[in-house]
Wavefront OBJ file of the C-alpha trace (Angstrom):
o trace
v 56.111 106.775 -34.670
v 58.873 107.253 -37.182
v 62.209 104.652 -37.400
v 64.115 107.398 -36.610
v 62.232 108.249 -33.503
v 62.249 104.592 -32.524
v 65.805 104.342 -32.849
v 65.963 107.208 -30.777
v 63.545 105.922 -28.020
v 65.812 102.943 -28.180
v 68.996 104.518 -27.505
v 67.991 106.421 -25.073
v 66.073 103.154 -23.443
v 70.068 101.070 -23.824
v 71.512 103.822 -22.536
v 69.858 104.315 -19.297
v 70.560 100.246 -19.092
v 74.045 99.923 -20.529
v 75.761 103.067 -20.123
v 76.842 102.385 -16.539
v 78.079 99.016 -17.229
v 80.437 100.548 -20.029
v 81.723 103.189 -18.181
v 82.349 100.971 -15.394
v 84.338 98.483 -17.693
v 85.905 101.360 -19.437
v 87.154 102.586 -16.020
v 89.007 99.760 -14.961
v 90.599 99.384 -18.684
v 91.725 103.263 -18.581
v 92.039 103.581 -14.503
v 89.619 105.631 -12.537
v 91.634 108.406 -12.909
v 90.427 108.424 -16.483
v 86.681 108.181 -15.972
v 85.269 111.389 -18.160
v 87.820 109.430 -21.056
v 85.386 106.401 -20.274
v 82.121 108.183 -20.039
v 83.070 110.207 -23.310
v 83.584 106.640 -24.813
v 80.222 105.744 -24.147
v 78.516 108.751 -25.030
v 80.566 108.670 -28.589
v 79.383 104.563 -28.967
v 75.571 105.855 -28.120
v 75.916 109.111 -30.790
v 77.607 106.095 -33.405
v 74.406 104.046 -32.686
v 71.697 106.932 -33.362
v 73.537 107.144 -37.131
v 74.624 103.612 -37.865
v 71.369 102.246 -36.637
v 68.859 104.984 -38.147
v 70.712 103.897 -41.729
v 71.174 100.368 -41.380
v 68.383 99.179 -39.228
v 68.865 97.627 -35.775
v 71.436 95.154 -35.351
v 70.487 91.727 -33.523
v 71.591 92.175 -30.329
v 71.524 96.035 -30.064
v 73.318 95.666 -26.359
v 76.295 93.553 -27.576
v 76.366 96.045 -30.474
v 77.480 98.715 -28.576
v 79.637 96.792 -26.506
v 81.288 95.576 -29.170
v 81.845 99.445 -30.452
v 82.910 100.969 -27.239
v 85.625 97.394 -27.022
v 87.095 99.020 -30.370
v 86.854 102.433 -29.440
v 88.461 102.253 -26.046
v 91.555 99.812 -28.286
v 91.937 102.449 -30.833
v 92.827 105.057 -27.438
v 95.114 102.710 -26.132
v 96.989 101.772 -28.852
v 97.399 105.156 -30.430
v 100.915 106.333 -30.065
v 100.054 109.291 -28.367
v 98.058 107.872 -25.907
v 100.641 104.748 -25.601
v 102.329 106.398 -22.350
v 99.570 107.164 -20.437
v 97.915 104.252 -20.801
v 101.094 102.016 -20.759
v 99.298 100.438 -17.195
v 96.113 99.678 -18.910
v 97.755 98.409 -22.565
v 100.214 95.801 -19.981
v 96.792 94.774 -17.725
v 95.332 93.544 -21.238
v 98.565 92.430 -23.353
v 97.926 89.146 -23.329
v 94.606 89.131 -24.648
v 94.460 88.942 -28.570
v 92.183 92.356 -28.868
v 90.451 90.604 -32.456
v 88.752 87.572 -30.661
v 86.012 87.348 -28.792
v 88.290 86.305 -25.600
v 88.115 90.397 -25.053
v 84.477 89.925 -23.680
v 85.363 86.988 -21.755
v 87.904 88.976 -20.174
v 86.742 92.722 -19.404
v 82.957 92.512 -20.625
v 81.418 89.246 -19.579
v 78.736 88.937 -16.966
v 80.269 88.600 -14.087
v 83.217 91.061 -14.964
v 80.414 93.930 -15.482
v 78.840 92.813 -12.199
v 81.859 93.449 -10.704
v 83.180 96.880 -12.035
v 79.415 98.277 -11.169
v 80.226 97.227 -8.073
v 83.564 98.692 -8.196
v 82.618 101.978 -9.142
v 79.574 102.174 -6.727
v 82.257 102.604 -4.115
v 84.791 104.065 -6.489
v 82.288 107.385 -6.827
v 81.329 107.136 -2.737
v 85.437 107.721 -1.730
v 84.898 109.534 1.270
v 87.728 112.203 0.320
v 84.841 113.482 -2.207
v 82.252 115.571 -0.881
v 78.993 114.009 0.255
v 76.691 115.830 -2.329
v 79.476 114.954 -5.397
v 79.958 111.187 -4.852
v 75.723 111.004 -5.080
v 76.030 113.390 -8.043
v 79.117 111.245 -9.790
v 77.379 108.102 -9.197
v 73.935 108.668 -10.796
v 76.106 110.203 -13.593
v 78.282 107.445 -14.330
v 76.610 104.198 -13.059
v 72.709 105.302 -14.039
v 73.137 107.959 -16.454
v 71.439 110.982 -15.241
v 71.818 113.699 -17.268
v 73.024 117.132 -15.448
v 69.631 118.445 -15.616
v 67.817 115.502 -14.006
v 70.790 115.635 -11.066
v 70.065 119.208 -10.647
v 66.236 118.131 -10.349
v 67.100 115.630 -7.731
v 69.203 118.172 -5.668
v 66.589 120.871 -6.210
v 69.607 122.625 -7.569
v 71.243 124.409 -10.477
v 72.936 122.278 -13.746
v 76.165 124.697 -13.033
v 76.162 123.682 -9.681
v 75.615 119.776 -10.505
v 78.446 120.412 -13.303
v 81.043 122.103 -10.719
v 80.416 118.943 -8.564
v 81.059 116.624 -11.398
v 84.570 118.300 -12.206
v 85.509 118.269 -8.390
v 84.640 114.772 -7.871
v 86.548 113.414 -11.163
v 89.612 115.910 -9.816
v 89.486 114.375 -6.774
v 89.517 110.793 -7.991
v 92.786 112.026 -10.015
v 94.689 113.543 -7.495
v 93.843 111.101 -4.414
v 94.777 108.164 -6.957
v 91.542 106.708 -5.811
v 91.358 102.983 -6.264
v 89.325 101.123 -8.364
v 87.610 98.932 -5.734
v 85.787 97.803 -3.093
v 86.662 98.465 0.192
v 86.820 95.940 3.011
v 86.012 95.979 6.645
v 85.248 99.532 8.426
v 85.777 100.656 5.012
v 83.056 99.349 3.161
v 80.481 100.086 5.992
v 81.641 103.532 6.165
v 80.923 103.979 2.338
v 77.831 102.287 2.611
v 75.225 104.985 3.611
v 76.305 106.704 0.620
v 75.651 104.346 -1.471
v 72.574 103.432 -0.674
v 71.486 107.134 -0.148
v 72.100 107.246 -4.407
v 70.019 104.161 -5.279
v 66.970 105.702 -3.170
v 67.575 109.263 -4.608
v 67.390 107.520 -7.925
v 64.732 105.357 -7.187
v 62.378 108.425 -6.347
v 63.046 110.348 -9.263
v 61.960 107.514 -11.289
v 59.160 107.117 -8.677
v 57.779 110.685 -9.086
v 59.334 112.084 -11.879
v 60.676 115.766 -11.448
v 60.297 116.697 -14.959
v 58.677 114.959 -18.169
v 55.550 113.844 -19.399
v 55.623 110.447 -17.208
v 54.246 110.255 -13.866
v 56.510 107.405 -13.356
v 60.116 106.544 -15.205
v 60.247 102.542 -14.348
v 63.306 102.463 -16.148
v 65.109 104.660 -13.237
v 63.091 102.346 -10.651
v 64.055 98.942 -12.264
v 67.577 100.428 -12.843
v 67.751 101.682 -8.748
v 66.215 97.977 -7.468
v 69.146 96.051 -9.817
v 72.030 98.460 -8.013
v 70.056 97.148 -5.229
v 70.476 93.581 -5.585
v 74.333 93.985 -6.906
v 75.245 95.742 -3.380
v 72.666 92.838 -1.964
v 75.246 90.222 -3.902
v 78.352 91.551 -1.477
v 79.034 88.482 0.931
v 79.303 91.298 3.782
v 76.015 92.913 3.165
v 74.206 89.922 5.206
v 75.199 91.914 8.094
v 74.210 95.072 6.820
v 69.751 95.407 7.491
v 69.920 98.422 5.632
v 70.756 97.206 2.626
v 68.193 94.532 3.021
v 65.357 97.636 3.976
v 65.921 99.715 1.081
v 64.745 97.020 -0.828
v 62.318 96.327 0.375
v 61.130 99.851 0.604
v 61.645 99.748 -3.490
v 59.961 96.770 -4.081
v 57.032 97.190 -1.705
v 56.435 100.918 -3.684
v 57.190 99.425 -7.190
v 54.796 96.529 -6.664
v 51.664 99.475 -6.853
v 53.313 100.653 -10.242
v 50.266 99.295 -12.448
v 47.542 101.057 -10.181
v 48.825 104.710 -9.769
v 48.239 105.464 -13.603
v 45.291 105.007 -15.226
v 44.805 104.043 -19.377
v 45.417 107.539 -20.316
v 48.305 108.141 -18.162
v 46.504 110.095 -15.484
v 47.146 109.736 -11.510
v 45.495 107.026 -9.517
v 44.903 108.358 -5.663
v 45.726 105.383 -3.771
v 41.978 105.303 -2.410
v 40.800 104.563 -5.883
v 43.625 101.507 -6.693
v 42.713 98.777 -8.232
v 44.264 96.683 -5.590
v 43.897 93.599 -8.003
v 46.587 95.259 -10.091
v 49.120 95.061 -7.219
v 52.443 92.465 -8.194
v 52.084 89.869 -5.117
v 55.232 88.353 -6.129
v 57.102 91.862 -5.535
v 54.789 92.178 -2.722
v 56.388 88.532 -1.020
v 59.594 89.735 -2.241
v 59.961 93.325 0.065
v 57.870 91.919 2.864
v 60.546 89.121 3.561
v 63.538 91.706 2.932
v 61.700 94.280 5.272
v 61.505 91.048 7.794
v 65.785 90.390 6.860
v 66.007 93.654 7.727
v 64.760 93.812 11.525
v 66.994 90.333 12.185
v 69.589 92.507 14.464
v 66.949 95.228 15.317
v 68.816 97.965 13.944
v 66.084 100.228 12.320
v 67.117 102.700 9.588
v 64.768 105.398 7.737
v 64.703 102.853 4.910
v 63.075 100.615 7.313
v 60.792 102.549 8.991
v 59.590 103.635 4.991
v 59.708 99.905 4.205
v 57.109 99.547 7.039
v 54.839 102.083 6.341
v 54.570 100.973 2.430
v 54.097 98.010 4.202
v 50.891 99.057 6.149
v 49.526 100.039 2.632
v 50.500 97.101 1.043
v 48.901 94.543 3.430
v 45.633 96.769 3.602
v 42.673 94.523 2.003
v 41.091 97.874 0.951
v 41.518 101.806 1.383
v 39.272 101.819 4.378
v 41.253 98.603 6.156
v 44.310 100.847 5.800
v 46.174 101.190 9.376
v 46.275 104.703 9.925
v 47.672 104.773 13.409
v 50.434 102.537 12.531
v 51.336 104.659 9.539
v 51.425 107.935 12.123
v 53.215 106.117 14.481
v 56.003 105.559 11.838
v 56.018 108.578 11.052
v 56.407 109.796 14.645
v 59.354 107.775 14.633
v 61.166 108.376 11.321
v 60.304 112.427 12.326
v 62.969 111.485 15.214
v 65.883 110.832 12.665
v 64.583 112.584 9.555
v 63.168 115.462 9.491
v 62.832 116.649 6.405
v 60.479 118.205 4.794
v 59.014 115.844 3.125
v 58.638 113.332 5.913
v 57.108 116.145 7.955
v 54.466 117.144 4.713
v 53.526 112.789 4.835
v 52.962 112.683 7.983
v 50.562 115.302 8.118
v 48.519 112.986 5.698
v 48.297 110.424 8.163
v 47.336 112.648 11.187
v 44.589 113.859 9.148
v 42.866 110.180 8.702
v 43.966 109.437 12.358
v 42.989 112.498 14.567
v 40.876 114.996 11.185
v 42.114 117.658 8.748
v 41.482 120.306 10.767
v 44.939 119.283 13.253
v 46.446 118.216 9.838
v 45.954 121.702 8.695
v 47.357 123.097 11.806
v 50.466 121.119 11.849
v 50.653 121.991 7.451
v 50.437 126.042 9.149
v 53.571 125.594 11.437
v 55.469 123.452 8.197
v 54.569 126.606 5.979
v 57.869 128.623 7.031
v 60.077 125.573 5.899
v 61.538 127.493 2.831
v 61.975 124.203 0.790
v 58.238 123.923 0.896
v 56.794 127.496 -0.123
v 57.439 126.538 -3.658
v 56.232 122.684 -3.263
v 53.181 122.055 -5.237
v 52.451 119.036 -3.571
v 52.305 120.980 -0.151
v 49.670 123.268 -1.695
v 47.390 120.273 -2.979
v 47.648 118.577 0.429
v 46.099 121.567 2.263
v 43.802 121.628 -0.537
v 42.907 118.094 -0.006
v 42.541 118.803 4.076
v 40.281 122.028 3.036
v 37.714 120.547 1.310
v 37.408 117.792 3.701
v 36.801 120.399 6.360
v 34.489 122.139 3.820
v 36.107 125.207 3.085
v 36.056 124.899 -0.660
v 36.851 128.834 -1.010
v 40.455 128.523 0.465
v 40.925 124.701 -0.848
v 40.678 126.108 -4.825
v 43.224 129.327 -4.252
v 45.891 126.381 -2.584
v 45.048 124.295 -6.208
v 45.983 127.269 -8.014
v 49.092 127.619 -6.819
v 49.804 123.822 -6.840
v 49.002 124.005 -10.398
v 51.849 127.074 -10.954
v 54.174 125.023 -9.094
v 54.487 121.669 -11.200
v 55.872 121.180 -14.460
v 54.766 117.548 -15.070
v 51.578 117.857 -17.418
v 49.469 114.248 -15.492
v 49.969 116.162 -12.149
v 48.803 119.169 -13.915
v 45.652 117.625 -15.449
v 45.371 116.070 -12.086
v 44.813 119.110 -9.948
v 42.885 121.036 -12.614
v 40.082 118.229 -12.083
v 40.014 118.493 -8.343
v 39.916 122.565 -8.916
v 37.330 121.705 -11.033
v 35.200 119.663 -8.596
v 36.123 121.605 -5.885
v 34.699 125.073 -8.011
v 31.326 122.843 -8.345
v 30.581 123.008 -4.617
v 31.273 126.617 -4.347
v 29.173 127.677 -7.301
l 1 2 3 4 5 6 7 8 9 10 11 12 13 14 15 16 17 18 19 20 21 22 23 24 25 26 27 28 29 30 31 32 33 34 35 36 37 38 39 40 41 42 43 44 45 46 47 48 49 50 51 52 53 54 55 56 57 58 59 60 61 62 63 64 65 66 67 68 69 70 71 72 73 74 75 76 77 78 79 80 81 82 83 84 85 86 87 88 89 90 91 92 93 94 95 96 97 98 99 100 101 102 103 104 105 106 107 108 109 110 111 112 113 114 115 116 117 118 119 120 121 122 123 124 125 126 127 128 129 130 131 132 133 134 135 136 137 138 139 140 141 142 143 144 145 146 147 148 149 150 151 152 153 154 155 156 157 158 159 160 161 162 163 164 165 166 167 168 169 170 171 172 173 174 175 176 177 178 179 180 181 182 183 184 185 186 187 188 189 190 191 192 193 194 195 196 197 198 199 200 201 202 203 204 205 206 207 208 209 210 211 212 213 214 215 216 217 218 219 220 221 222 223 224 225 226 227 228 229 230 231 232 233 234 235 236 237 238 239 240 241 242 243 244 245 246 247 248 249 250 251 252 253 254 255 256 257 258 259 260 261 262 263 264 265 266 267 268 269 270 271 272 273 274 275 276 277 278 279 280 281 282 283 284 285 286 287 288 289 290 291 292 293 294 295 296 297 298 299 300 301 302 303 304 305 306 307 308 309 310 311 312 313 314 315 316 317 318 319 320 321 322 323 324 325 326 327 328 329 330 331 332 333 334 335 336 337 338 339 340 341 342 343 344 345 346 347 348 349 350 351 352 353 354 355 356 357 358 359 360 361 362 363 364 365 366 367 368 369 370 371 372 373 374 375 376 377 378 379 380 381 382 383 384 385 386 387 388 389 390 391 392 393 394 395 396 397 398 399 400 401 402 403 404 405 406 407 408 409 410 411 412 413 414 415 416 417 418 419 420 421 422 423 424 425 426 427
């Protein structure tokens, strides 16, 4: 690997893990009102690294590097004369801290501050007078910086459309005046399913990446379980189980992480785990937030998912596995979410409970969901229920097509050796 494409790697790496604490910061110097100034300010301190660094080598502490760059870039707005009346707020919040000290980060960028403002623009992003599907898009935009592209992936939508949601949602935040804070009482809980709806749609993309050549982005995963814990800091959220149940529904799935990929990258079925690879301590860590989360018997789908990673996580081996309990889950998280996916899932477990041939049934009657038709992974399944049944003919046309559905080159290489042993029993 070449410098520069280290230095690049490592960019991109800070950025995924500093970028939302900057722009947070950045938006409660310039006001929320301000937030693509902030985000631009970022993205210009990132570009500045790429140069400086691929010239100079890496500085010591390449995090408080670009802190330190986006400080002095965000002064130089304030305090040029153009920019003096609009930001005449901000430059007054800040006037009595001597900008050429290090009292600057003690002020706006220390620990604590930073914990704070992410916190403050969770809820900043989830106003409710923005539209449901732009405060999730905002949020994984500013706070865990998604690019358009991998938005649009999460939404199974277009960029334009992800980019039309951006502009409404920062036009919004203008026009409404939209504090920079956290809510209180009714407030905050009213806020609070959106919120936690973005950490799990970020948590799955890193999960099961949409597009790339990893199976599995940790960095979004690691990044999803920290806005976790921040929201998990709130003094309120001890009332809250479903804060406590997503998670555990993270950690619980992130504690498999070293199992599901083999040494050349390829996908581990769960069957063939090395179970020995399995992080106990992240393990002990969702099974007593999945038990927090039951304490006023208020289940949520993150609970219910909690549990059934749960079932898998407990099982001594593949064949110990509690396939019953896993249905029944699903019975009852089909009751509050059906969604396609959840429906696709749960025909996995009624095939070990009750045989593929009702699993392939129930996959016929799922086939007119429209979100589906173009679903690899609903293709492999009934590829997977096929040649269990023994119909090896009909299981390799359903690989096929799974194959022309995915991008992602492991999955790829996956199915292609499945065709391939599924082609030996026909010929």
């Amino acid at each position: 690997m070449s410098e520069n494409t280290h230095i690049s790697h490592l960019v991109e790496h800070l950025f995924r893990h500093e970028a939302g604490k900057m722009v947070s910061v950045l938006t409660r110097i310039f006001g929320p009102g301000n937030l693509e100034l902030a985000e631009d300010v970022v993205q210009d301190t990132l570009i500045e690294a790429m140069h400086q660094w691929a010239y100079k080598g890496l500085p010591d502490n390449p995090s408080q590097w670009l802190i330190k760059v986006a400080k002095n870039k965000a002064l130089n707005i304030l305090k040029h004369e153009k920019h003096k009346r609009i930001y005449a707020e901000s430059l007054q919040r800040i006037s009595e801290v001597d900008w050429t000290t290090e009292d600057l980060s003690d002020n706006f960028f220390s620990e604590q501050h930073i914990l704070d403002d992410q916190l403050r623009m969770i809820f900043t992003c989830c106003h409710p007078a923005i539209s449901t599907d732009s405060q999730i898009a905002l949020a994984l935009r500013t706070l865990c910086g998604f690019s358009t592209q991998e938005i649009a992936n999460a939404f199974l939508t277009s960029e334009e459309n992800i980019h039309k949601r951006l502009v409404r949602a920062r036009q919004k935040i203008r026009d409404d005046k939209i504090p920079f804070e956290v809510p209180i009482g009714k407030e905050l809980i009213k806020r609070l399913g959106t919120v936690l709806e973005t950490i799990y749609l970020l948590f799955n993309e890193g999960y099961s990446a949409s597009k790339g050549e990893a199976l599995i982005r940790y960095e979004l995963c690691e990044e999803a379980m920290r806005l976790g814990e921040i929201i998990r800091l709130h003094p309120l959220m001890d009332e809250q189980p479903e804060v406590y149940a997503l998670l555990a529904l993270m950690q619980l799935n992130a504690s498999r992480f070293q199992s599901r990929i083999d040494e050349d990258g390829q996908l581990v079925t769960m069957a063939d785990q090395n179970r020995a690879l399995w992080d106990r301590d992240l393990i002990a860590k969702g099974m007593a937030n999945l038990e927090r989360s039951k304490a006023n018997h208020r289940v949520s789908m993150y609970c219910i998912l909690a549990m059934i990673s749960a079932y898998h996580c407990s099982a001594p081996h593949f064949e110990a596995t509690d396939w019953q309990g896993i249905l029944s889950m699903y019975d009852n998280l089909a009751v509050i979410n059906r969604s396609p996916l959840v429906l696709l899932n749960r025909t996995i477990a009624l095939s070990k409970v009750n045989g593929p041939e009702i699993a392939l049934k129930e996959l016929e009657r799922l086939h007119n969901i429209p979100a589906l038709q173009t679903y690899y992974l609903f293709y492999s399944t009934a590829a997977e229920f096929l040649m269990e049944s023994g119909d090896f003919e009909k299981a390799r046309e359903n690989l096929k097509t799974a194959i022309e559905y995915t991008d992602i080159p492991s999955e790829k290489e996956f199915l292609h050796k499945r065709l391939n042993q599924c082609q030996k029993n026909i010929f």
